[in-house]
N, C-alpha and C positions, 0 to 999 in steps of 0.2 A: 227697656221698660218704658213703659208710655208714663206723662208725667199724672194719673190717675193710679198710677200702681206704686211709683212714689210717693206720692201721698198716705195712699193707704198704708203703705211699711211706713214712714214715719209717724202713725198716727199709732200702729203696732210696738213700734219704739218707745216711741212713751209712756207706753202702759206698761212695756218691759224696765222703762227706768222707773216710774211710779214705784212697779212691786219689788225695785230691788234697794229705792231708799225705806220702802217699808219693812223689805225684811232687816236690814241695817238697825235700825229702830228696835225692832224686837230683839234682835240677837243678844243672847245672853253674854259670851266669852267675845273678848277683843282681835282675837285671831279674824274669826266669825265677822263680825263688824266690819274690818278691813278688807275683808274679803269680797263682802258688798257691796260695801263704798267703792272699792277699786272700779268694780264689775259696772258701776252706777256710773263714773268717770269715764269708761270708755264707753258705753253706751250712749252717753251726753255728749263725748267727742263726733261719734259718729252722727248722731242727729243735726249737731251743728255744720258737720261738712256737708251733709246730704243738701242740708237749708241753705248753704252757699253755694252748692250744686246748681239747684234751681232757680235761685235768685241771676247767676252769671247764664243759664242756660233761659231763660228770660231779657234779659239785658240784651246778650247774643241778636236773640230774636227781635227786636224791636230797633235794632243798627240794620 
């Protein structure tokens, strides 16, 4: 993946964690909720490693 298509999925990520703390938000029953949030947390985990991704895959390049 060139680092323009990385971008772009991370920037797709976000709006996939945006609309799953917003469903969390609405969600009536506590099952539901957690369910979201969970889904919100790995989503966040992965955005974060991608951004460490690129940050050492930068680094990399500049040594």
């Amino acid at each position: 993946m060139s680092k323009v298509q990385v971008r772009n999925c991370l920037v797709n990520l976000k709006k996939v964690e945006r609309k799953l703390a917003e469903q969390a938000v609405k969600a009536a029953a506590i099952e539901e909720k957690k369910f979201y949030s969970e889904a919100m947390i790995q989503v966040s985990e992965v955005i974060h490693d991608m951004k460490n991704q690129l940050v050492q895959e930068d680094i990399s390049k500049q040594s």
